[in-house]
C-alpha positions in Angstrom: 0.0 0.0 0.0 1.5 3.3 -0.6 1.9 5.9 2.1 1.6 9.8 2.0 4.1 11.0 3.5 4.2 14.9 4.6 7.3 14.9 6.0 10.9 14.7 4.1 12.3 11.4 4.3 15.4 11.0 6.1 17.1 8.8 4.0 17.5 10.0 0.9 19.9 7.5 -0.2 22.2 11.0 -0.7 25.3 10.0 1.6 27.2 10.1 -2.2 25.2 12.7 -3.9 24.7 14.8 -1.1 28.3 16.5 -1.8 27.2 17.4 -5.1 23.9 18.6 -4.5 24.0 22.3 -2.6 21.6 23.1 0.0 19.9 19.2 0.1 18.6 18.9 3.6 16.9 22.8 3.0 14.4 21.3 0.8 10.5 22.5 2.0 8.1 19.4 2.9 6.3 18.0 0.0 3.8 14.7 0.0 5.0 11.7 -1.3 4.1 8.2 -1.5 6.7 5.5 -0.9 6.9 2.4 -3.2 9.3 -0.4 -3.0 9.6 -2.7 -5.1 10.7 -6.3 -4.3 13.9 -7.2 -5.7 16.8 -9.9 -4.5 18.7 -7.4 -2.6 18.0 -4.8 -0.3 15.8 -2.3 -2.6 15.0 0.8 -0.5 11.8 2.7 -0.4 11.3 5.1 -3.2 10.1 8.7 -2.6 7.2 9.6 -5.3 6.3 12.7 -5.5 2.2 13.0 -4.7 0.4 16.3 -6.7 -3.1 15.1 -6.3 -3.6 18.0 -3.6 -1.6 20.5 -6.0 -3.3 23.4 -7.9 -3.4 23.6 -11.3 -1.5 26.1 -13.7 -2.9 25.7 -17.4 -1.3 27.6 -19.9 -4.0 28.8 -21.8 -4.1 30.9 -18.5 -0.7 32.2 -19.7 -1.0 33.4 -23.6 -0.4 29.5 -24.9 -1.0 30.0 -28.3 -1.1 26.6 -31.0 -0.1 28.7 -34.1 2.3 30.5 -32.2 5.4 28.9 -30.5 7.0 31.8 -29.1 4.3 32.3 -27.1 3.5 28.8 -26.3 7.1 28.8 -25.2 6.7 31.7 -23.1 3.1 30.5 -21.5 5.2 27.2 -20.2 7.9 28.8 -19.0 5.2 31.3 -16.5 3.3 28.2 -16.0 6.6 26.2 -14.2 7.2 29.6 -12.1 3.8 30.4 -10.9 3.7 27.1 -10.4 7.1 26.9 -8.3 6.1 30.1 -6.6 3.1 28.9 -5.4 5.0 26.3 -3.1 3.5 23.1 -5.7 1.9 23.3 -9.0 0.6 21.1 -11.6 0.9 22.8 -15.4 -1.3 21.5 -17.8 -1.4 21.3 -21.4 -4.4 20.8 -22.9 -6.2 19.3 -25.7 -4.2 20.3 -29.1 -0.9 20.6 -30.6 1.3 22.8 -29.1 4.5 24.2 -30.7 7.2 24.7 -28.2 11.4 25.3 -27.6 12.9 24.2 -24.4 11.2 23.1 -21.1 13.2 23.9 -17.9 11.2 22.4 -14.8 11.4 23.6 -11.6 11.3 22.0 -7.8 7.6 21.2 -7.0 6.2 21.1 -10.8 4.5 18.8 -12.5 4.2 18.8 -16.0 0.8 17.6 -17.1 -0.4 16.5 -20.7 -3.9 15.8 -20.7 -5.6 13.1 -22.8 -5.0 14.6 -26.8 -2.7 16.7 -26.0 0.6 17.2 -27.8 3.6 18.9 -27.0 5.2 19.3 -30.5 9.2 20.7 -29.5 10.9 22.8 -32.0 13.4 21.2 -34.6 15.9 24.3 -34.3 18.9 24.2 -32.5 18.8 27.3 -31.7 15.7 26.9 -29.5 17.6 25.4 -26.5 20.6 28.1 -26.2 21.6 29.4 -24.0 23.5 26.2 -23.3 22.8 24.2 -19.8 25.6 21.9 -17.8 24.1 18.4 -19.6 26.5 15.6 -20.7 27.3 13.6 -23.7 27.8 9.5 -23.6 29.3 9.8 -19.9 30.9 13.0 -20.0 30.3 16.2 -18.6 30.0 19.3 -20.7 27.7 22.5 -21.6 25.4 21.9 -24.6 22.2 22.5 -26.0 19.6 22.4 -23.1 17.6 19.3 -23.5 14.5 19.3 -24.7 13.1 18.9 -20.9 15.2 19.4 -18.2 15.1 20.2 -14.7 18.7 20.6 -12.8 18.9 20.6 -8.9 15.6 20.0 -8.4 13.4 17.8 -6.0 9.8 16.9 -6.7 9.4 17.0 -10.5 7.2 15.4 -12.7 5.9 14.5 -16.3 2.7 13.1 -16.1 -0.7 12.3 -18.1 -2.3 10.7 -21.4 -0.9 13.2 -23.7 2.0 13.2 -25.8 5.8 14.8 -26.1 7.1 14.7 -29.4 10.0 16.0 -31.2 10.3 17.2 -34.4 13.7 15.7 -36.1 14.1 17.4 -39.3 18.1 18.8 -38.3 18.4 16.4 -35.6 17.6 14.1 -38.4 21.0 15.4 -40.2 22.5 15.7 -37.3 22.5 11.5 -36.9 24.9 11.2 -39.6 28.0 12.0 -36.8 30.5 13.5 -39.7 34.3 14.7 -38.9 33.3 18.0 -37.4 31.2 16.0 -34.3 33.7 13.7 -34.3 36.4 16.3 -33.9 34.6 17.6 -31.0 33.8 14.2 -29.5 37.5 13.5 -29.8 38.2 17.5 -28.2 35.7 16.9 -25.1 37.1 13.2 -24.5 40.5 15.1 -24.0 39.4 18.4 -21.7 37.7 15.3 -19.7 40.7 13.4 -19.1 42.7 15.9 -18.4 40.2 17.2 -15.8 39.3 20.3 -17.2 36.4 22.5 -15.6 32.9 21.3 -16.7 32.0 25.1 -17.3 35.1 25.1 -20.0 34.0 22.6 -22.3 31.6 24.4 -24.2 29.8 22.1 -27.0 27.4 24.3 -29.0 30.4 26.8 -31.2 31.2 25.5 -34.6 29.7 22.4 -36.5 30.2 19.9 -33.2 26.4 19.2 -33.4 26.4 17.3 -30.0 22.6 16.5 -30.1 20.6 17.2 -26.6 18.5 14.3 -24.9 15.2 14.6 -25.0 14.5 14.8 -21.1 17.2 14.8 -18.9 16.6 15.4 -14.7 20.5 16.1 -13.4 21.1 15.7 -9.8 17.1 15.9 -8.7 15.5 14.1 -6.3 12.2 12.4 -6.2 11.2 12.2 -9.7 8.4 10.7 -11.9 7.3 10.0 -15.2 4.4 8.7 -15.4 1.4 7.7 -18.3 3.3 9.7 -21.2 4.0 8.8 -25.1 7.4 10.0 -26.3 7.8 10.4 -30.1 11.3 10.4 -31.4 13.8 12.2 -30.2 17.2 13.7 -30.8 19.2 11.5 -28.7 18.7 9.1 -25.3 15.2 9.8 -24.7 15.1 9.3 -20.9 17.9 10.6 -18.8 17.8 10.7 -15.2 21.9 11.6 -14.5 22.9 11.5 -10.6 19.5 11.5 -9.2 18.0 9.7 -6.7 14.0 8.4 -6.2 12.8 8.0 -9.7 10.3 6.5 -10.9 9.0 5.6 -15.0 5.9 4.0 -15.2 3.6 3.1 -18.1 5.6 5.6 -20.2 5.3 4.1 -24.2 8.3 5.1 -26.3 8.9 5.1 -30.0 12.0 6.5 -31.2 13.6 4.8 -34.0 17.0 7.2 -34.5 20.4 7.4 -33.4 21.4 6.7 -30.2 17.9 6.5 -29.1 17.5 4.5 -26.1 14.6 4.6 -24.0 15.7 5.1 -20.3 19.5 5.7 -19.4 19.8 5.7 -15.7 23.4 6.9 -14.8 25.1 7.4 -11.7 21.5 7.5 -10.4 20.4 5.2 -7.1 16.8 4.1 -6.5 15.3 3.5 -9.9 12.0 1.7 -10.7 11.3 1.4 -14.5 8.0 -0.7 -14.8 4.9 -1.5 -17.4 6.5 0.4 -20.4 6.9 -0.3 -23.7 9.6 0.3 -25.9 10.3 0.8 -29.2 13.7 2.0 -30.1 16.2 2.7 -32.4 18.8 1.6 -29.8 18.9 -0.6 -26.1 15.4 -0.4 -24.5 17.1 0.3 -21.1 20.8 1.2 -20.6 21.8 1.7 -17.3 24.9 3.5 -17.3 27.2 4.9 -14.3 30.3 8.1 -16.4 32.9 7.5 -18.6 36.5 7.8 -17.5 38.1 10.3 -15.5 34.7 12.2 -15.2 32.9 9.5 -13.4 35.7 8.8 -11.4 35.8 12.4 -10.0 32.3 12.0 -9.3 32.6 8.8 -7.9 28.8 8.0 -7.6 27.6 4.7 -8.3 24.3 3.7 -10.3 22.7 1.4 -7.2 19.3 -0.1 -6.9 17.9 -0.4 -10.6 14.4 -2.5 -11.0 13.1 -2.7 -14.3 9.9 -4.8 -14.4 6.5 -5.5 -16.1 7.7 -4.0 -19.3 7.4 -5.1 -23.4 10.3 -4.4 -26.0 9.1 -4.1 -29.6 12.5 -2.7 -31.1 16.0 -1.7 -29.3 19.4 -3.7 -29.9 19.2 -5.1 -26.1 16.6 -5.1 -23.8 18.9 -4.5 -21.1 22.2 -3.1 -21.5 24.9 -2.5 -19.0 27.2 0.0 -20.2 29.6 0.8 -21.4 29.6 4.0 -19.7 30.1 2.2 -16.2 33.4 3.9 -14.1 32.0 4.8 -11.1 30.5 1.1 -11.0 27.3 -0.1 -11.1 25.2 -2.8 -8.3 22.1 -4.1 -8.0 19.9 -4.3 -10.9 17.0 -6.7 -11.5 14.8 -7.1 -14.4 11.5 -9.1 -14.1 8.7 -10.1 -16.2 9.9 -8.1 -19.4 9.2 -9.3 -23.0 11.1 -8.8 -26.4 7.7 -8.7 -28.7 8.6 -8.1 -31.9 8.5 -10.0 -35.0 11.8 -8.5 -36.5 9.6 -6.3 -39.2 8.2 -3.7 -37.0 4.5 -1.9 -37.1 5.4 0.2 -40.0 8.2 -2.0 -42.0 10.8 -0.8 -39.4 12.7 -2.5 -37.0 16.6 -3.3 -35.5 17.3 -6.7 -34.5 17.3 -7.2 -30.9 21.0 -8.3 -30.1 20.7 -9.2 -26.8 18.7 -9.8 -23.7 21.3 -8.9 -20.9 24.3 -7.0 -22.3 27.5 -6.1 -19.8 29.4 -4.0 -22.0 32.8 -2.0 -20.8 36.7 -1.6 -21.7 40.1 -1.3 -20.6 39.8 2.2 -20.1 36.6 2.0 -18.0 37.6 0.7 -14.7 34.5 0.6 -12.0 32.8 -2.1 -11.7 29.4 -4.9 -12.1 27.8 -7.0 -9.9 24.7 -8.0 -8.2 22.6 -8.0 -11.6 20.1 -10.4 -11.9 17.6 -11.2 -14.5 14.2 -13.5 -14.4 11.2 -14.8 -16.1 11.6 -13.3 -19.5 11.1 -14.0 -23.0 11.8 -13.1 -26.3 11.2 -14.3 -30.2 14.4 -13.9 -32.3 17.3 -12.4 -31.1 20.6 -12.0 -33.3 22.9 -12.5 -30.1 22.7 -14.2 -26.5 20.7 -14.5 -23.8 23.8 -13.2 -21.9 26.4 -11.6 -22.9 29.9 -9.8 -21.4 32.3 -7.6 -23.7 35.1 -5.8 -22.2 36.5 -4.5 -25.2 33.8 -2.7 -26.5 35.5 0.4 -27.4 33.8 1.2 -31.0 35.5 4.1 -32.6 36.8 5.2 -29.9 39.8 2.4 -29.8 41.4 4.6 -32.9 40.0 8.2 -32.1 41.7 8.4 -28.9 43.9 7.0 -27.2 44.0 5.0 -23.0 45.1 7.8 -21.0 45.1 5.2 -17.9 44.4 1.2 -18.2 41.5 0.7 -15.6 39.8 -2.8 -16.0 36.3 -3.7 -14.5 35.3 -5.8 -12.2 32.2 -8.2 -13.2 30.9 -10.5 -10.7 27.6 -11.9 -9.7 25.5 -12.7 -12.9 21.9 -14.2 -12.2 19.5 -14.9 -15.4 17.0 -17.6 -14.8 13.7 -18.7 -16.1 14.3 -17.6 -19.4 12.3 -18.4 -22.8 13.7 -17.7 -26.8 12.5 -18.6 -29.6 15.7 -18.5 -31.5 19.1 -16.7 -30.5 22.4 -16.6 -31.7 23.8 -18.5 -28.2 22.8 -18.8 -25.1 25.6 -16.7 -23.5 28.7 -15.6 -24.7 31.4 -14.1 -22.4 34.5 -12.3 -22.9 36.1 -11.4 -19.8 39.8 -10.2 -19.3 42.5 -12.3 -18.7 43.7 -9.4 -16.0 40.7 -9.3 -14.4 38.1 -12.4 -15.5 34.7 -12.1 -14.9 33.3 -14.2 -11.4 30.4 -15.8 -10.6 27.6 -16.1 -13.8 25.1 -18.4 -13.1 22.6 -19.3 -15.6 19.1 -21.6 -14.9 16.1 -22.6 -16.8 17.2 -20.7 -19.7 15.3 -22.6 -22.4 16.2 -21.5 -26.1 14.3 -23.2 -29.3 16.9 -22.6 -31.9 20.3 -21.7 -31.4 23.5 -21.5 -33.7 25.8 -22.0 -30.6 24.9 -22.1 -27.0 27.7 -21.1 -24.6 31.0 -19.7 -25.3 33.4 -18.3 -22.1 36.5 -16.6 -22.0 38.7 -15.4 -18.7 35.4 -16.5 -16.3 35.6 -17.8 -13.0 32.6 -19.5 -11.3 30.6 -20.4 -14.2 27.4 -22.9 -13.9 24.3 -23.1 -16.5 21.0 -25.9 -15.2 
């Protein structure tokens, strides 16, 4: 049974991210309700943030305007702060499509799309300058502000029937990555390792086109997204980055371009992804914990990760780990989650689904894995393994740049049991280090109706498979 709760919860499961977050235990009261889902370790309570009592903001009551985005734009934006100034608010959209740049959420505000409504976000670049602190694949930098975010803030929401969607005309070209990007890839990977300020490594001069996520919640607390449909998106979709208390729930994404995976948790602790469905142009779920010398300077883990209830029509895995991992990542479960689709997709479009439960990292990643377990799922044709472990997944990146310092991960405690397939590629493949092999995988009632090969190990320790 959930529980209101009036009062702020003591443990906020910020002993790590309290350092980073200014002025934490300052935070006003707000209601919550407390859900914790079962898992096979100790899953804390989560902290969900309750506006049924809250007063509503539309913003129609603000100039909104559907032929007119800059003032749809502005009617949000007075929304959020009447909203936040009024101690708790819920901002509504309505009914209708509504044109719109950025969306910066405050403490104590809900977004609310209500049932046919659409929030239609611009396809200019030049709609979310000035730039924010964001990051790019692990690393720290100032960008293009995503399309919704909310930094620093406690008790945020997006909520309702309604629908955000993103117009991809540049973002569209943007996907194609050409030498300019990749020059400033290559540029930011340096000013990382070398441990440059984060307010020096400025992303959004020149042709770097470093495309923004679509909703991105950096270092909040208590956040939830709840009931929405996503349509494409620039880049990850979901982003909650050194948070703590979220919660995604019956949240259907379709977004079929680059990069696009649904829900990247990194460095974030108390996670509960459940009765989603996915359809991506990338991993369904990728749960992700910095890259390099930027998560080591961090130094907060991605802890406590359940992912339940929840159907895959289209990503490459349905659960990836990695390989942005270096300040380690423990304790994630996946239950009851299906891989649906036929290999063809709804509208002749689909990626083949790789794997079910991917570990990915490198040499340069360090961290470490362990404690992730996965149960009672099922899939129809996947190209790769129930399983599997890469540690030298380093894509371009093994001849843009080179290992500033060797850090291998640790991997240990595997769990993936009750598992159905129609057809795979294997049943697990593993490629651990010789350095550093990976410990303890363990492997039970995985049952797999056509398979090329069905269990390949290198460098493991403590391997069994019933």
């Amino acid at each position: 049974m959930a529980i209101v709760q009036t009062t702020r919860r003591a443990a906020l499961g910020a002993g790590l991210l309290a350092p980073l977050i200014p002025g934490l235990a300052l935070a006003r009261p707000f209601p919550r309700k407390l859900t914790r889902p079962t898992a096979p370790f100790d899953m804390p309570s989560i902290g969900v943030p309750d506006f049924s009592g809250a007063r509503r903001f539309p913003i129609t009551d603000f100039g909104a305007d559907q032929g007119d985005q800059d003032k749809t734009s502005a009617a949000i934006a007075a929304a959020i702060t009447a909203a936040s100034a009024a101690g708790a608010g819920v901002v509504v959209i309505p009914e209708g499509t509504w044109p719109t740049g950025k969306v910066h959420l405050k403490s104590n505000v809900a977004l609310h799309l209500a049932r046919g409504a659409v929030l239609l976000f611009s396809e200019k670049p030049a709609d979310y300058l000035p730039p924010v602190q964001t990051t790019w694949e692990g690393l720290e930098c100032w960008n293009y502000s995503p399309l919704v975010y909310a930094f620093d803030c406690e008790n945020v929401a997006i909520t309702g029937p309604g629908k955000l969607k993103a117009r991809l005309d540049v973002w569209r070209e943007w996907y194609k990555r050409p030498k300019p990007h990749m020059d400033a890839l290559v540029a930011l990977y340096h000013q990382a390792a070398r441990g440059e300020p984060v307010d020096q490594r400025r992303m959004t001069t020149g042709e770097a086109n470093l495309r923004p996520q679509f909703i991105q919640f950096n270092r909040c607390r208590q956040v939830l997204v709840e009931d929405v449909s996503i349509e494409d998106s620039p880049f990850w979709v979901i982003h909650p980055f050194l948070c703590t208390d979220v919660v995604i729930r019956r949240v259907k994404i379709r977004a079929h371009g680059h990069n696009n995976d649904g829900v990247d948790p990194e460095m974030s602790q108390n996670v509960l992804i459940e009765d989603c469905v996915f359809d991506q142009g990338d991993d369904a779920v990728s749960v992700k914990a910095g890259r390099d010398q930027d998560a080591w300077r961090l130094g907060v883990p991605t802890r406590n990760v359940v992912m339940r209830d929840c159907k895959i029509r289209n990503g490459h895995q349905l659960m990836a780990v990695g390989s942005e991992l270096s300040a380690g990542i423990e304790n994630v479960f996946v239950d009851n989650c299906h891989f649906t689709g036929d290999g063809k997709g709804e509208d002749g479009w689909a990626v083949p689904i790789a794997n079910l439960l991917f570990v990915k990292t490198n040499e340069r990643r360090g961290g470490f894995v362990r404690n992730i377990h996965m149960t009672n799922v099922s899939a129809t044709k996947i190209a790769g393994s129930v399983l599997a472990v890469d540690t030298d997944v380093l894509y371009q990146w093994r001849t843009l740049v080179p290992t500033y310092e060797r850090r291998l991960t640790a991997i240990e405690g595997l769990r993936v049991s009750d598992v159905r397939v129609a057809q795979a590629g294997s049943v697990c493949g593993i490629r651990g280090e010789k350095d550093l092999p990976v410990r303890d995988v363990r492997l039970r009632k995985v049952a797999v109706g056509k398979v090329a090969e069905a269990v390949k190990t290198e460098n493991v320790v403590g391997f069994s498979i019933d």
